[in-house]
C-alpha positions in Angstrom: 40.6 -67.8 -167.6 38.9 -64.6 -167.1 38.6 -60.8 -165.3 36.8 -60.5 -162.0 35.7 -57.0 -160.8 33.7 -56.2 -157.9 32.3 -54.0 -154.7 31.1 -54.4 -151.7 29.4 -51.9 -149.1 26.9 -49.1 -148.2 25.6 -46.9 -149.9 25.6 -48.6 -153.5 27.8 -47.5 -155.6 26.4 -46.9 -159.8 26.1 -49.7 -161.5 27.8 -48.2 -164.4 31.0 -48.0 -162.4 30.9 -51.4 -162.6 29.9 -51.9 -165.8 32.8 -49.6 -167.0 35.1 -51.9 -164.8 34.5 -55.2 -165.9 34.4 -53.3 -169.7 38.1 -52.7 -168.9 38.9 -56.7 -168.5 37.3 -57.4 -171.8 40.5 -58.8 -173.0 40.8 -61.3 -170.4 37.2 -62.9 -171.0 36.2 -62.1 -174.7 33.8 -64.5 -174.7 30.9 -63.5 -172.0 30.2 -60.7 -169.9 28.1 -60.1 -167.0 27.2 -58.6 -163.8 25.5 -59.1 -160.5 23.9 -56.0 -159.1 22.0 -55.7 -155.4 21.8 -53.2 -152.7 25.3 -53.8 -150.9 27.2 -55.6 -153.8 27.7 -55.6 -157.1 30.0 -58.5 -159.2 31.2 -58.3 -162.4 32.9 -60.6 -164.8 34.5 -61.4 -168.6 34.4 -64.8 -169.9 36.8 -66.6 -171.7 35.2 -69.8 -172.5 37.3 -72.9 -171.8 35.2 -75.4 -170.1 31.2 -76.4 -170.5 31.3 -73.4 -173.6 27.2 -73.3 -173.1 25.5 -70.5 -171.4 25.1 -72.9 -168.2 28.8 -71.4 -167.1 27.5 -67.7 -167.6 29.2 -65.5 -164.8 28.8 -64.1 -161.9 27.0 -67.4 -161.2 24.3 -67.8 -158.0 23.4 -70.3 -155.8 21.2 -69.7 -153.3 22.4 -66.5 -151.2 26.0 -67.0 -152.6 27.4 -65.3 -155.7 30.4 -66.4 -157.4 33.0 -64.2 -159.9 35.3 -66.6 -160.6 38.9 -66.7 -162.4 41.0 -69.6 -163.4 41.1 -73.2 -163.6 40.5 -75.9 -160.5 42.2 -79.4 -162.2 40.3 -82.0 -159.8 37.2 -80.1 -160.0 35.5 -83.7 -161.5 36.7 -85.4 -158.7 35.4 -83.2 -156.1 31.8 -83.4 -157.8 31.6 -86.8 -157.3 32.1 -85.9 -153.4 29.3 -83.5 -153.8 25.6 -84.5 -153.1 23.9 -82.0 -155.0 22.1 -81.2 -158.7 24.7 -79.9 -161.2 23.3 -77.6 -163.9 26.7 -77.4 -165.3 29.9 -79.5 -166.4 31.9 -76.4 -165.3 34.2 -75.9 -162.3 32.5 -72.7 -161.4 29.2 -74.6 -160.1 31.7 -77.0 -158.7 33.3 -74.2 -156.3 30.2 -72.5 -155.6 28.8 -75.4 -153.9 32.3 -76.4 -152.3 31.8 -73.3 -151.0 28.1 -74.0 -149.2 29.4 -77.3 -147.8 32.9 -76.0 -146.4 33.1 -72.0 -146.3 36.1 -70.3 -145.9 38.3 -73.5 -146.0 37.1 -74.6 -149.6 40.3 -73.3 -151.0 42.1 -76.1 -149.2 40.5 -78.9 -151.3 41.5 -77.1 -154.6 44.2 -78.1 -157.0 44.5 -75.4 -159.6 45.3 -71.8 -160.5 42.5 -69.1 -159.3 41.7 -66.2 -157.9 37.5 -66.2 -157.0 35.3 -63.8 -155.0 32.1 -65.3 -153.2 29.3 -62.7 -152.0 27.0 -63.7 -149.1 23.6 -62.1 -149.6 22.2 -62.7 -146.3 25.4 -62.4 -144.3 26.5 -59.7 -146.2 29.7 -60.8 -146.7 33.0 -60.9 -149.2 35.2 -63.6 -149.1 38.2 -63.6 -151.4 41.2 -66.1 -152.5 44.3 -66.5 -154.5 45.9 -69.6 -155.5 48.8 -70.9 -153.3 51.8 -70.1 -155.8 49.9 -66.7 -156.7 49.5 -67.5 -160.7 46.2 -65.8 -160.9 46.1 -61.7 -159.7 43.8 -60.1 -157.5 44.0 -56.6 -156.2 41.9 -55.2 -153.5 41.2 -51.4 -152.6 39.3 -50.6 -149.7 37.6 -47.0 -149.9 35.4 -44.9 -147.4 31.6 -46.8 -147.8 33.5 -50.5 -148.4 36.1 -52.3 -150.4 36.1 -53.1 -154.5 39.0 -56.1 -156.1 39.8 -56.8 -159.7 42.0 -59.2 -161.6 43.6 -56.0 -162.7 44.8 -52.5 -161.6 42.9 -50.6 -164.3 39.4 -51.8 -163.1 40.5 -50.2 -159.5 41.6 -47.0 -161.2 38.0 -46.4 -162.4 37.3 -45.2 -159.0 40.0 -42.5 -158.9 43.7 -42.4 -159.4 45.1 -42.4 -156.2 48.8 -40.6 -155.4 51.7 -42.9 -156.4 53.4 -44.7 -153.0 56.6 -43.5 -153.1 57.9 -46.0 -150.9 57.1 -48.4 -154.0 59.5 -46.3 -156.3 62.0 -46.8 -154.4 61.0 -50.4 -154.0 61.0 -51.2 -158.0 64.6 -50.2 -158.4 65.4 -52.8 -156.2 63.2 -55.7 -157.2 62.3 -54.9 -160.5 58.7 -54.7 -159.5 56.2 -53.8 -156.1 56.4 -56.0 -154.0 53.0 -57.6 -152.4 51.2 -56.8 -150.8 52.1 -53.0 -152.0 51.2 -51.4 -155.7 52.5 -48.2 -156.9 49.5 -46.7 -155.8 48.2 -45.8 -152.5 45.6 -47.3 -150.8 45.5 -50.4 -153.9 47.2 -53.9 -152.8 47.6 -56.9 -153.9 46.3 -60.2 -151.8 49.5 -62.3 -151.1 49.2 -65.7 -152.4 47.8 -68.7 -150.4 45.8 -66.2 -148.6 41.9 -65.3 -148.6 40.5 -62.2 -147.9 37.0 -62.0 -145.6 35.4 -58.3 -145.7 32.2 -58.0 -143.2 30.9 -55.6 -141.1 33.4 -52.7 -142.5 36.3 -55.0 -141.5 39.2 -56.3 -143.6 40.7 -59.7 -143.0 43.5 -60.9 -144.3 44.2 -64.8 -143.9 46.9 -67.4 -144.9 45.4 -71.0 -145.7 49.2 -73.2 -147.1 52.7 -73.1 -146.3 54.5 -76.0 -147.6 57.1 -77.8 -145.6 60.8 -77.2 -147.1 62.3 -80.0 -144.5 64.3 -82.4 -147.2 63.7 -85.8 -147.1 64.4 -87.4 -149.6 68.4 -87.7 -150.5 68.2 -90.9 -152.7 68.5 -90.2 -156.3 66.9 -92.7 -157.9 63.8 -92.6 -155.2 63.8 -89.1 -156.4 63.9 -89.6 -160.1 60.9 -92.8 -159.5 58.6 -90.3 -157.5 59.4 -87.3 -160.0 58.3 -89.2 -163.2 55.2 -90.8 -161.7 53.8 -86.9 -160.3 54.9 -85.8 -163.8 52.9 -88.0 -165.7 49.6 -87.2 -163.6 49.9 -83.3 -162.9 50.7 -82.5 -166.7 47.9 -84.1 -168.0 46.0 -82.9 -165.3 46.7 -79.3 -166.3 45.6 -80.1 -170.4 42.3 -80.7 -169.6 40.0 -78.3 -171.8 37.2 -77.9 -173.8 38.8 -75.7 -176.5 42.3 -76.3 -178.1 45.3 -76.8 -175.9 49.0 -76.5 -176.9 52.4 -75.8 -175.2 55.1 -73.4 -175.5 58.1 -75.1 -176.7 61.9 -73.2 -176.1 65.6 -74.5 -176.4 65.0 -75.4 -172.5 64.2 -78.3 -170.0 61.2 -77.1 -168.5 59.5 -76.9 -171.9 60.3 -80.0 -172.9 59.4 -82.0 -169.9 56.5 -80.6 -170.3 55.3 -81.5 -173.7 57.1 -84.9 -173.4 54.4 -86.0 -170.7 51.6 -84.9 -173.2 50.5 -87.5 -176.0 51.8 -85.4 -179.2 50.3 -82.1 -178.3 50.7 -78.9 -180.7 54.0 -76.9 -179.8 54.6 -73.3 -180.6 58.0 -71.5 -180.8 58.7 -68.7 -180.8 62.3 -67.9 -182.7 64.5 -65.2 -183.4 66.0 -63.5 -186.4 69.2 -62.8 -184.0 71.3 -66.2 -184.0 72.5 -66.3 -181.1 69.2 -65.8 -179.7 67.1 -67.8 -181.6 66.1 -71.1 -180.3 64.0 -72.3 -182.3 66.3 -75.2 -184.6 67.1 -76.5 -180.9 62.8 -76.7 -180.8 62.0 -78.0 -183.6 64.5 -81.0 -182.9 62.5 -81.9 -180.1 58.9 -81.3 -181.5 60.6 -84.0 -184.5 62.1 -86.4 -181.3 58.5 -86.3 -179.7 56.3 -86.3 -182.6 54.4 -83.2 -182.0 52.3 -80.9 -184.3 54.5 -77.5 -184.5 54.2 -74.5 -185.1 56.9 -71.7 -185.1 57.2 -67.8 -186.3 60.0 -65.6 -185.9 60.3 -61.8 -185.4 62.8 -59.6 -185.1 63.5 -57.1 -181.9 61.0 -54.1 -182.2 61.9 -50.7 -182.2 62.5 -49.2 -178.6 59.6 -47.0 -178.5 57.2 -50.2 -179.3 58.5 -52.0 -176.3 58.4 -49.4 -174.2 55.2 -48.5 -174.7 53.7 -51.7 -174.6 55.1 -52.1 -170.9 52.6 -49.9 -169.1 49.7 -51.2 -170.9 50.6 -54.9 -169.9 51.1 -54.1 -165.9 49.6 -50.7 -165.2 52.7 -50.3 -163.2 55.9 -50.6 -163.6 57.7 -54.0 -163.9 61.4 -54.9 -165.5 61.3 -57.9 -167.2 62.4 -57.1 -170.8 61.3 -60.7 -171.5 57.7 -59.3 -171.1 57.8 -58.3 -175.0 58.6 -62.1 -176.1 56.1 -63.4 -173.7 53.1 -61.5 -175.4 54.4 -61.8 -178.8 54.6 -65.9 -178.6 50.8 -65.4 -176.9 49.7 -63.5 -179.7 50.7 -66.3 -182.1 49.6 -69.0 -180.2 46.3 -67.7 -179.9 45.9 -68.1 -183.7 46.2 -72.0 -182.7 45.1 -72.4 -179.5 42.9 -71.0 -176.0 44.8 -72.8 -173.7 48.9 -73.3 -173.5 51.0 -75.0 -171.0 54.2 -73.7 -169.9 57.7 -74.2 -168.3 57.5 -72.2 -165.6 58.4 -72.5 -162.0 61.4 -75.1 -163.2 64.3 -72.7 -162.1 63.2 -71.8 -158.9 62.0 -75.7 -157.9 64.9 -77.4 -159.2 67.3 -74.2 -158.4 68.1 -73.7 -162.3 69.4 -70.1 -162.2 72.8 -68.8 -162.5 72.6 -66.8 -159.4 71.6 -70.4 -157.3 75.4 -71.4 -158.3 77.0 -67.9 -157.1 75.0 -68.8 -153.7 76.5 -71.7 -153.2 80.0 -71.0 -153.6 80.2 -67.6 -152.3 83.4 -66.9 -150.9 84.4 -63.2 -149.1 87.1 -61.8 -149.5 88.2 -58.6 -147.6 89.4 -57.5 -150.2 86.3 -56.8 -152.3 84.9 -55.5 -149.6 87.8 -52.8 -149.7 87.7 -52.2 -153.3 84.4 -52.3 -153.5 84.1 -48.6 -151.7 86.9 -47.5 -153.8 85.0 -48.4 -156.9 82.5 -46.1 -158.3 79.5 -47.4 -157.4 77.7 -47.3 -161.1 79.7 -49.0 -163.1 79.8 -53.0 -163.6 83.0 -53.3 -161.6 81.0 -51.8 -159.1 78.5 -53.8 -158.7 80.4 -56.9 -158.9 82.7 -56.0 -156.1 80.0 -55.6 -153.9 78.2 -58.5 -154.5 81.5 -60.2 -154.4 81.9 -58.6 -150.5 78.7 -60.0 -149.3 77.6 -63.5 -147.8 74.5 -65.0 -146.6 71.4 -63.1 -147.0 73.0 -59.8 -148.2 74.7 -61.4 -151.0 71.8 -63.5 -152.3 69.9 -60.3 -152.3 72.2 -58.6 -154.2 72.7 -61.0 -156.9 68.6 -60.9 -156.7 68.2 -57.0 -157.1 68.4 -54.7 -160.1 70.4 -52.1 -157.9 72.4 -52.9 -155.0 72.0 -50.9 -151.9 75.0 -48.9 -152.5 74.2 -47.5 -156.2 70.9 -46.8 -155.1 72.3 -44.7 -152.7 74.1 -42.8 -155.2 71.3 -42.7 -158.1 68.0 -42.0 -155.9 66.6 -38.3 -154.8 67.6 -37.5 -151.0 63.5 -37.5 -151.3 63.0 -41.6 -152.0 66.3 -42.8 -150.0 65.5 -41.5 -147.0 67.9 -42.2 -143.9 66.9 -45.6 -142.0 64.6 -47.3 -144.9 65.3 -51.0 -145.3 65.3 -51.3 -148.9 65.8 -55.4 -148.6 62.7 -55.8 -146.1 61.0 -57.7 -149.0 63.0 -60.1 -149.4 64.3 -60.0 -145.1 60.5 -61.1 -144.9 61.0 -63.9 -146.4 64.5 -65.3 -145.4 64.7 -68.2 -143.7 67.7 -68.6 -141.4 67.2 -72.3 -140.7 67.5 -73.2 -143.9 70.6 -74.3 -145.8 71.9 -71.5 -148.8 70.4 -73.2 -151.8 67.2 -74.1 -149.4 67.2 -70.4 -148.4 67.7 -69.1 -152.4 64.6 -71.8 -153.2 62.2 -70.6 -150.5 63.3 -66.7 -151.7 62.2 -67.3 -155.4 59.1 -68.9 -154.7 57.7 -66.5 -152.5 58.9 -63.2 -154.0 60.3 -63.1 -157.5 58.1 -65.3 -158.9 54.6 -64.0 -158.1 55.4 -60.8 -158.1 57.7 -60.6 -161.2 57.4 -64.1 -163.3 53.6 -64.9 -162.9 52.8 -61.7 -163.2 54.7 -61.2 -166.8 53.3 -64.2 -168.1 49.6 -63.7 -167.1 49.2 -60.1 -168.1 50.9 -61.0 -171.3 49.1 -64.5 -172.0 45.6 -62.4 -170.7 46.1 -59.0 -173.5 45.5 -61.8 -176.3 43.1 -63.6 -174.6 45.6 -66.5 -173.9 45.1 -68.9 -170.8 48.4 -69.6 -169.7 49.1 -72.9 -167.7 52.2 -73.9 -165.4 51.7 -77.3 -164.5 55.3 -77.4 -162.8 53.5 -75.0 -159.8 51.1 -77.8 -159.4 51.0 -76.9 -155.5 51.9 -81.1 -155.0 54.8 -80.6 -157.3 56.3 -77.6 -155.2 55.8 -79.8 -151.6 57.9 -82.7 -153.6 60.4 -80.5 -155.0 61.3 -78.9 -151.5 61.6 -82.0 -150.3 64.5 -83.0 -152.1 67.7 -82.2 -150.6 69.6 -79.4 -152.3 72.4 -81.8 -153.4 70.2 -83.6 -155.7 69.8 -80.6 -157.9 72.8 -78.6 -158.1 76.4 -79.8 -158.4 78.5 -79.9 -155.8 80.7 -77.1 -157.9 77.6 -75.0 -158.4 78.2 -74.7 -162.0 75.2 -76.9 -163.1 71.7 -77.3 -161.6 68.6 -79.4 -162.0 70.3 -82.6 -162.1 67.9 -84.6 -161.0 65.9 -83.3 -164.5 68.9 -83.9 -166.5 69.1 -87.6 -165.5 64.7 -88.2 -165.8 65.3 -86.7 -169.4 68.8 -88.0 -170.9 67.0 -90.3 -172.4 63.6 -89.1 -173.6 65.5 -85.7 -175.9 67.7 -85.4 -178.5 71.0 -85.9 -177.8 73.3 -82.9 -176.9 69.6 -81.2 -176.0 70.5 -81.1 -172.1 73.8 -79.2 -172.7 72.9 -76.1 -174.5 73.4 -73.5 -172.0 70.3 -70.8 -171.2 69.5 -68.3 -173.6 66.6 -66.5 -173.1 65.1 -63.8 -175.4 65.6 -60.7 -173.8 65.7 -57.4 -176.1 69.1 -56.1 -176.9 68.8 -52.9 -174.8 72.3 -52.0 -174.6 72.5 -52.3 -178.4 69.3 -49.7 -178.5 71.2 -47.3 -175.8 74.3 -47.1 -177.7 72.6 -46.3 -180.9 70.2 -43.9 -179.5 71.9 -42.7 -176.2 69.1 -39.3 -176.3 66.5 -42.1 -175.4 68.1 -43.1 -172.3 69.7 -39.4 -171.4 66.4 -37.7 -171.4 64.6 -40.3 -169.4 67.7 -39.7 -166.6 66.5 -36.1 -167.1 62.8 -36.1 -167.0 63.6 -38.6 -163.2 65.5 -36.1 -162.2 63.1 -33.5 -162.4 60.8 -35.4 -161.0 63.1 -35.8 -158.1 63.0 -39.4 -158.7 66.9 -39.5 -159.1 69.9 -37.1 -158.6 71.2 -37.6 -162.1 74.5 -38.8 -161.0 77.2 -39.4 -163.5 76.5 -42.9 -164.7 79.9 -44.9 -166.2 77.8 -47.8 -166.9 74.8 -50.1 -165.6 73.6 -53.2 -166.8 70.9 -53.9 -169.4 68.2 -54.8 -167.2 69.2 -51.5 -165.0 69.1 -49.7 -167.9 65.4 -51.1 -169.0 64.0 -50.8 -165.4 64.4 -46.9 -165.6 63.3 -46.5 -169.2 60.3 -48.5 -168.1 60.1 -46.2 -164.7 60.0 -42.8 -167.1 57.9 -44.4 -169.4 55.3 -45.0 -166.3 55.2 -41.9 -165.3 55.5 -40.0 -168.2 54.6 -41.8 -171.5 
């Protein structure tokens, strides 16, 4: 894992701009640092060392007229250097892809199985070609300027060049997802490249590309076919993803997905993260299963912090804003894992393939009622009852939307400046982009998650907060061949027929293989108690309402009551803009 900075065009910009870039990814690549300067281009990078530790995988790397900045980790990279007729100077993947490169250009990325996100320079041709993994686990932002175009693995490298305006557009965007949604940022003129997509910039022109879209026809309705071909792509992706030259572990909840994943490993260290809270802490239910499967363990336990800690921490993480209050867990557990380990696998990507979340059950036994419909006008909008009723008076793609957003359409309506709500603005287009009408419900929720919620909000969590302690985090479960399997499999095989309970078909390949009783605790999650903060310190929330409103963010309507993580995506909001 690393951070990737770069520019290309004419004149040249100062090499000290990108010096001071690649500076600002230090934390993602501790271990090397380096640059690549020349007349039209200049490359930067930070190493963090994980395989072939010896100079020989020092970044950028050349080869010939090519020059590679590289970030992340390609899993068959051995295999395809057997394929490869050429001297190796290097047991690293980076060589690997540079000459993958040479022999098949633009279409490389299609022979890679991994997580990365890579920029190539063509001396000769004068030319920039940049990628991002299929599932989008790796980040790269692109901003094009007057005299060419410059992309880091992280907003704060692009800001070296001057702030730009904020889009206001994506203001208005966050309160409805949570976070911007690709290929937008919060500022103008910086985006992000979609996933499964390269990027070619030559001759002044920008093009944008996709290379993978998996098929979501199900074909395979048979259970126990199912279950067979699930265990034997198990037991060769997980391993595949442990391969390291430094220390590798896994994070280990009260879940599935965690489990699965350390069950396919031969005893590897776990680490837990637990809670002082009871009812939040999960870590008795992890330590069972670390005992059941023999691993080495580790586990520490922390208390919420203070407001003000969190909150703060939030804009240094994403550089913009982003909701998930589970961002503060996420970084803590790196933090102590590092102490262990470089590398550690995780569970995610389980709830959207194997349609795991709460919301996949409300999906698929929505029923309308007129009723709600009627009461849900009546209702003021920004309260709880509110909000309910209106999801409640919604099918099809309106309703999953709702149960997806942070703010429905209607109390945005009520809590946003006449400025940001303007008459005629779409506020669902994200996720309207990505709706498939052929699909069936729980095929449409599936397809949703995996290409909106989870690059843009998950992955992006878990890298930035993995990446600020110099953690490589893994999700072998968004092993691109996993994801092609897992839409394969008809809806019925992985939530009941009631809705109430989903990923069968991981209940029944792990019954036998965890603790009993393991595979009935319900979710828990460690989310910080926000409405517990509000309540004791209702100024917090009151003057971030009233530093929005003068900003003409909101209207500062009278607000009866709003959920936790509505609450948290405005403090983070006024953090962002004025912390």
């Amino acid at each position: 894992m690393c951070g990737i900075t770069g520019w290309a065009g004419d004149p040249p910009k100062d090499p000290a701009v990108i010096e001071k870039m690649t500076a600002l990814l230090d934390h993602r690549g501790p271990d090397d640092r380096g640059i690549f300067t020349s007349p039209s281009a200049h490359l930067g990078h930070t190493r963090l060392s994980i395989l072939d530790l010896s100079d020989a995988g020092h970044q950028p790397m050349v080869l010939d007229d090519l020059v590679l900045t590289y970030n992340g980790e390609i899993y068959n990279f051995r295999e395809l250097r057997e394929q490869i007729e050429a001297p190796f100077h290097s047991d690293s993947d980076t060589e690997v892809l540079l000459h993958l490169y040479r022999i098949h250009g633009d279409e490389c990325v299609k022979y890679l199985r991994g997580m990365f996100a890579f920029a190539i320079w063509d001396t000769r041709r004068h030319r920039l070609f940049v990628a991002r993994d299929r599932l989008g686990i790796k980040p790269i932002f692109y901003r094009k300027t007057t005299d060419g175009i410059a992309f880091a693995s992280e907003l704060k490298s692009l800001l070296e060049l001057g702030r730009p305006p904020l889009e206001d557009g994506a203001i208005s965007d966050y309160l409805t997802y949570r976070y911007i949604p690709t290929p937008n940022t919060v500022f103008s003129g910086i985006h992000k490249l979609p996933p499964a997509h390269t990027l070619v910039w030559e001759g002044g022109r920008t093009t944008i590309t996709p290379y993978w879209t998996p098929s979501v026809l199900p074909q395979i309705t048979d259970a126990g076919q199912a279950i067979e071909e699930l265990d034997e792509l198990l037991g060769r992706v997980i391993p595949e993803h442990s391969i390291a030259d430094v220390p590798v572990g896994v994070f280990l909840s009260g879940g599935i997905d965690s489990a699965m994943t350390a069950s396919y490993l031969d005893k590897p260290l776990t680490i837990t993260l637990g809670s002082e809270v009871p009812h939040r802490n999960e870590a008795p239910a992890a330590r069972q299963v670390a005992q059941h499967l023999g691993t080495r363990h580790f586990e520490d336990f922390t208390g919420a912090p203070s407001l003000d800690t969190a909150l703060d921490a939030m804009p240094r993480l994403f550089d913009e804003p982003l909701a998930d209050s589970g961002a503060w867990a996420t970084s803590t557990v790196s933090k102590i894992a590092r102490r262990h380990v470089t590398v550690a696998l995780t569970g995610e990507g389980g709830d959207e393939l194997f349609l795991g979340y709460k919301r996949h059950g409300l999906q698929a036994t929505q029923r309308l009622t007129a009723l709600n419909r009627i009461l849900a006008r009546l209702v003021p909008p920004l309260t709880d009852t509110g909000r309910s009723l209106e999801r409640r008076g919604l099918t099809g793609f309106e309703r999953y939307a709702a149960l997806s957003s942070s703010f429905t359409r209607r109390q945005k309506r009520a809590i946003l400046s006449p400025r940001l709500s303007g008459e005629g603005k779409d506020d669902l287009w994200y996720f309207r982009q990505h709706w498939r009408e052929d699909l069936e419900p729980l095929q449409q929720a599936r397809w949703l998650d995996l290409h909106t919620y989870l690059p843009d909000a998950l992955l992006t969590k878990v890298d930035r907060a993995g990446m600020a302690h110099s953690l490589e985090i893994r999700p072998p479960l968004l092993d691109h061949r996993l994801v092609e399997f897992a839409l394969s499999l008809h809806p019925g095989l992985l939530r009941s027929a009631d809705g109430a309970t989903g990923k069968l078909i991981l209940r029944t390949l792990m019954k036998d293989r965890l603790p009993a009783g393991h595979l009935d605790r319900p979710k828990i999650g460690f989310n910080l108690p926000i409405r517990r903060w509000v309540r004791s310190r209702p100024e917090i929330f009151r003057n971030a309402l009233d530093r929005l409103a003068q900003a003409d963010i909101i209207r500062r309507p009278k607000i009866n009551h709003l959920g936790g993580e509505q609450i948290w995506s405005l403090l983070v909001l006024d953090r962002f803009l004025h912390g």
